[in-house]
C-alpha positions as CSV (number, residue, x, y, z in Angstrom):
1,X,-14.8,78.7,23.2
2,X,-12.1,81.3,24.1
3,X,-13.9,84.9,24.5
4,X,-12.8,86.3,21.1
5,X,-14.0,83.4,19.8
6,X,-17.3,84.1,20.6
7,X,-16.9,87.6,19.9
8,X,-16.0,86.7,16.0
9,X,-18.8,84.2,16.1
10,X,-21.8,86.5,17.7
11,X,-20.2,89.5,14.9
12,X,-20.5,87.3,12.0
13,X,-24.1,86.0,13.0
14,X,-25.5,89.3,13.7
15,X,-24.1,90.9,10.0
16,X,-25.9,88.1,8.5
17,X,-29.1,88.6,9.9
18,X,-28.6,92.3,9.5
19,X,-27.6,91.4,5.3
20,X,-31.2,89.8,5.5
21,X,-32.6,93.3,6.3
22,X,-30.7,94.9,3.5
23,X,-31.1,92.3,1.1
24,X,-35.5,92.7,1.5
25,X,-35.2,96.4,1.4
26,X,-32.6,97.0,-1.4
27,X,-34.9,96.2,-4.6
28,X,-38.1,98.3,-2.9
29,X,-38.3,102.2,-2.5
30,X,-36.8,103.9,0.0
31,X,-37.8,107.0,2.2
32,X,-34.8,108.9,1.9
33,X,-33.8,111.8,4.5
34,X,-30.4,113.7,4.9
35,X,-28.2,114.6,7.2
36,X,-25.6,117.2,6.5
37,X,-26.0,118.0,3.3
38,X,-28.3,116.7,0.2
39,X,-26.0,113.8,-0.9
40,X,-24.8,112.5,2.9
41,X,-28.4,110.0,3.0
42,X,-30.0,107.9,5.8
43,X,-33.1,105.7,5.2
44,X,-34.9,103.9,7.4
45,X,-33.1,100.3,6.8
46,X,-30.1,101.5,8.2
47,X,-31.7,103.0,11.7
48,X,-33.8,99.7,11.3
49,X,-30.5,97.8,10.6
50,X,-28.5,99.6,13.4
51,X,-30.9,99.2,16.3
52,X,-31.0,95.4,15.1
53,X,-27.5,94.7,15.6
54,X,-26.9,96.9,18.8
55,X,-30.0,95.0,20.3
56,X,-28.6,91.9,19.2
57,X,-25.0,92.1,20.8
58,X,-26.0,93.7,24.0
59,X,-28.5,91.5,25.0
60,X,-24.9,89.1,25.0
61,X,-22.8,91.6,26.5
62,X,-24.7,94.3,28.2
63,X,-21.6,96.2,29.9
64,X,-19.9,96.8,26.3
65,X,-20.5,99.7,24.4
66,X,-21.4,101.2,21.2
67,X,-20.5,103.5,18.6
68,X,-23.2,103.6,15.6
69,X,-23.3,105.7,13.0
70,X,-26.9,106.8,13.4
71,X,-26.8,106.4,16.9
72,X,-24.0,109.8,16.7
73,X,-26.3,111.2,14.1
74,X,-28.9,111.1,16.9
75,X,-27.3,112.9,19.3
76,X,-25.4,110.2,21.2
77,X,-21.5,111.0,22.1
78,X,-18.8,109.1,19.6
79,X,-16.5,108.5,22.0
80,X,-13.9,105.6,22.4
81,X,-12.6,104.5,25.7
82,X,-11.1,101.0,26.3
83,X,-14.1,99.3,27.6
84,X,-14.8,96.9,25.0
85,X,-16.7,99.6,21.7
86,X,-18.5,98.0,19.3
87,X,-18.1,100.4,16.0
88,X,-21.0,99.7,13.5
89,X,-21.9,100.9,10.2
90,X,-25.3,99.7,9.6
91,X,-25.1,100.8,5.6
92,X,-21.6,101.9,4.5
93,X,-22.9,102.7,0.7
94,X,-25.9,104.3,1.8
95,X,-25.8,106.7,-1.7
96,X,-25.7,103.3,-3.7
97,X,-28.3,101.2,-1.6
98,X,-30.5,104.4,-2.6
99,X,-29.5,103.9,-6.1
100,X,-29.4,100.1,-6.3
101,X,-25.7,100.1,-7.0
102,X,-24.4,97.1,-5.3
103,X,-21.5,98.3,-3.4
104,X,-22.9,98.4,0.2
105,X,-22.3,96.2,3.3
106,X,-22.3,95.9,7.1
107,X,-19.3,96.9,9.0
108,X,-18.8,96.0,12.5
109,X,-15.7,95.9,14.3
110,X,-15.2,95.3,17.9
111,X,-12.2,97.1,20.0
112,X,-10.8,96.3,23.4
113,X,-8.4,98.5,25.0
114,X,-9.4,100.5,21.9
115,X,-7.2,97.9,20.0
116,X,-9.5,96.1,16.9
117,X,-10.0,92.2,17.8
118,X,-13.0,91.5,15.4
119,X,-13.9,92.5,12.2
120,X,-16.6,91.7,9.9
121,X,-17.8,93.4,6.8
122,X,-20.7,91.9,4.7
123,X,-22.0,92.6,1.4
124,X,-25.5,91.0,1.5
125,X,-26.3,92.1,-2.2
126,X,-23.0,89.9,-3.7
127,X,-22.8,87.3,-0.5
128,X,-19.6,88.6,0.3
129,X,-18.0,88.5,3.6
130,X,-14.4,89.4,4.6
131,X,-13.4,88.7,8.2
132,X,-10.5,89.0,10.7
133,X,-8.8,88.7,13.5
134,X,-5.4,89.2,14.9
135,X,-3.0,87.4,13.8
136,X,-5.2,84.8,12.1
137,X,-5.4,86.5,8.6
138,X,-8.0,87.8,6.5
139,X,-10.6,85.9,4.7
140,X,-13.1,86.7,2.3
141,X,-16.3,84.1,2.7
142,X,-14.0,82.1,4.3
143,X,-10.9,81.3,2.4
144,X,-7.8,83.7,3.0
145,X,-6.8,86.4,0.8
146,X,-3.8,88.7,0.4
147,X,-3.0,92.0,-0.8
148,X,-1.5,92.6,-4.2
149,X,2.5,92.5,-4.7
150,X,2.7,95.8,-6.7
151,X,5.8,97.6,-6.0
152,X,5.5,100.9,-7.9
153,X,2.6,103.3,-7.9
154,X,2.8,102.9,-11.8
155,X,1.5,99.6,-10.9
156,X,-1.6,100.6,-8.6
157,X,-5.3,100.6,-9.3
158,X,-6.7,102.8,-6.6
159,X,-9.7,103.6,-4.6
160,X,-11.1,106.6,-3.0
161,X,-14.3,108.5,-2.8
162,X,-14.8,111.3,-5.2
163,X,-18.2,112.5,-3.3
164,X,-17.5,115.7,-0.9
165,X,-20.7,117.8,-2.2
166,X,-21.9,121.0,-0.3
167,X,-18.5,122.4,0.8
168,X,-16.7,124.0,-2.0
169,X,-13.1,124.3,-0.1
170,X,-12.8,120.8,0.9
171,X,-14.0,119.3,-2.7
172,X,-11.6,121.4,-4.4
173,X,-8.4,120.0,-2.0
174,X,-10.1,116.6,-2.1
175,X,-10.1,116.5,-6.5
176,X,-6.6,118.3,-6.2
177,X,-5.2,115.4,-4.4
178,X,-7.1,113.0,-7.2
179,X,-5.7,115.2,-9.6
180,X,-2.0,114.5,-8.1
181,X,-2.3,110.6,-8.4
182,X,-3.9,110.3,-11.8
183,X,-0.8,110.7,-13.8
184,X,1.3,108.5,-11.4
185,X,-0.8,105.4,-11.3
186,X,-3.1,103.1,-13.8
187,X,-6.5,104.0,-12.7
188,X,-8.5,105.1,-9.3
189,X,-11.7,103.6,-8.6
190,X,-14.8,105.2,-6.5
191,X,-17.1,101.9,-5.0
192,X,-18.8,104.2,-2.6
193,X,-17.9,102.4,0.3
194,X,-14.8,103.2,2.7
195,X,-15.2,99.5,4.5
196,X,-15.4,97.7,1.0
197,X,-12.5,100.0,-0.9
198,X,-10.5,98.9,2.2
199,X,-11.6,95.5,1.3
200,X,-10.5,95.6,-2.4
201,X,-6.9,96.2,-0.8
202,X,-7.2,93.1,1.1
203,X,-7.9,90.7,-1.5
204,X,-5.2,92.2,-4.3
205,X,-8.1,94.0,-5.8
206,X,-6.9,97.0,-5.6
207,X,-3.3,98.2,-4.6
208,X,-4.3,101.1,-2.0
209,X,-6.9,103.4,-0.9
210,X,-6.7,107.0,0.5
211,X,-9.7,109.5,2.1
212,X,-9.9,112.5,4.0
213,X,-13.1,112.8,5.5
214,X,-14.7,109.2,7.0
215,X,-15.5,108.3,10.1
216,X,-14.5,106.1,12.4
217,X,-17.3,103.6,11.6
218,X,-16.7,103.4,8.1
219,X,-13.1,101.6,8.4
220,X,-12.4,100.8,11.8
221,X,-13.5,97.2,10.2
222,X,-11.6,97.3,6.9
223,X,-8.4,99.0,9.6
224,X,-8.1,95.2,10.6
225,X,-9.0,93.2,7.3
226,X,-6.6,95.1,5.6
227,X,-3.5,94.7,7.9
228,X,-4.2,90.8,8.3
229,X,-4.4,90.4,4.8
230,X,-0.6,91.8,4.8
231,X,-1.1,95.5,4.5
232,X,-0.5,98.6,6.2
233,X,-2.4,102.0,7.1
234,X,-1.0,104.9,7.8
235,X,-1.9,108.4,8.3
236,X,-2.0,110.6,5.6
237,X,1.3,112.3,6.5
238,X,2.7,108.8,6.9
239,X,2.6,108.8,10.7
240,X,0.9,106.4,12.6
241,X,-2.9,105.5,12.0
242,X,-5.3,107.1,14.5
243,X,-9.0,106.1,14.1
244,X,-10.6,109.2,15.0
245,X,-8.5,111.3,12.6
246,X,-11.3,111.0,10.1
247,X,-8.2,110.2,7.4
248,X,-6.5,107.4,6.2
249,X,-4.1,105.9,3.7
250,X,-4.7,101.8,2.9
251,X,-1.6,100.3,0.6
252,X,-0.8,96.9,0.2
253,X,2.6,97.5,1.5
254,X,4.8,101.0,3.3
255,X,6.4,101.8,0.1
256,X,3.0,102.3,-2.1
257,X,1.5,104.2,1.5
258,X,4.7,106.4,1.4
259,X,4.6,107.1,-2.4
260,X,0.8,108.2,-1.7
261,X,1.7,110.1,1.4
262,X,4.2,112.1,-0.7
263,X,1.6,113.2,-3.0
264,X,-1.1,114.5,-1.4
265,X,-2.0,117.3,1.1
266,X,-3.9,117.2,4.4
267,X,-7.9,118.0,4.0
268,X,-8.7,119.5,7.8
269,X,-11.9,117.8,8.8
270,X,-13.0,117.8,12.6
271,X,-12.2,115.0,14.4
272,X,-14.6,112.1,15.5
């Protein structure tokens, strides 16, 4: 088995035991604590769910590294080098596994020579995983899917997350940029969940996806679903994408990124 191979097979083995975790816990009631402000939650499944998978994959490969997000919450460094980084979201939907809204998944990517060669993002709640690798297409449990063929952001359904509570400045450029895309396309859609909105690109569920504001954690995952499934992400002044910008533009194809790009102005958040 080629060593990517194994990779893409250890990745998808540890999200399912990790869905198992999710799946027991998402029904029950939850200790709920915060981090940096009263609606950015953390409960115990995801530290559980984290130290699970980091456990899991470096008792494989011990010299690789890590970047988790409640590992940075913690105090560790988030810093990516090219030594083989494992980037894992133990809960990306942490706000609706709280809620029981069923939007919430496992997202672990693996970089090498900080270049994406494995991605995997479960939703244990709908048994749905999408999956990639380069140059082999996406898949979603499975069988390959595509984005959507919309041409025109008259066309576009999109995503993006609406939630940027606790500091006034940046949730008034964030819902200004909203406001700039509602009259130019059919509909945008908040699933609480940067690695499954990137997702809904890749399978032609939605046509594109923009946010200021994640982390690196939350789509380095989605990054590499989304381009094997034919799209594109940019930056969100159309340059190229950098994964520790903390901001992002998903489209199904460079016109729709570019048409988005147009429209809406940087949010300045510090960089990961």
């Amino acid at each position: 088995m080629a060593e990517s191979d194994l990779y893409f097979k250890i990745a998808q083995g540890v999200a399912l035991e990790a869905g198992e975790i999710i799946k027991e816990a998402f029904y029950k009631e939850k200790e709920i604590c915060t981090k940096e402000c009263f609606a950015d939650l953390v409960t115990e499944t995801d530290q559980r769910v984290e130290k699970t998978v980091i456990s899991i994959i470096k008792e494989q490969f011990p010299t690789h590294s890590f970047i988790g997000e409640e590992s940075i919450a913690s105090g560790e460094r988030c810093k990516l080098t090219d030594n083989p980084t494992w980037i894992i979201d133990p809960i990306d939907g942490t706000t609706n596994f709280v809620h029981k809204f069923p939007y919430v998944c496992i997202s672990i990517a693996l970089l090498v020579d900080k270049q994406p060669v494995v991605a995997v993002v479960y939703n244990p709640i709908l048994n749905e995983m999408y999956t990639a690798q380069p140059g082999k297409g996406a898949f979603l449990n499975y069988k390959p899917i595509h984005v959507s063929k919309a041409s025109d952001l008259s066309q576009c359904l999109l995503a993006t997350n609406l939630n940027c509570p606790g500091q006034s400045l940046l949730s008034s450029q964030i819902c200004t940029n909203v406001g700039h895309m509602f009259s130019q396309c059919r509909g945008i859609r908040s699933v609480g969940s940067a690695a499954l909105s990137m997702c809904l690109v890749a399978q032609g569920s939605a046509d594109a996806y923009f946010e200021h504001g994640i982390h690196c954690w939350d789509i380095a995952a989605g990054m590499l679903i989304a381009k094997e499934a034919g799209g594109v992400v940019v930056d969100t002044e159309g340059g190229e994408f950098d994964l520790m910008s903390r901001r992002l533009v998903c489209a199904n194809n460079q016109k729709i990124a570019e048409e988005i790009v147009s429209l809406i102005e940087d949010v300045p958040f510090q960089r990961d």
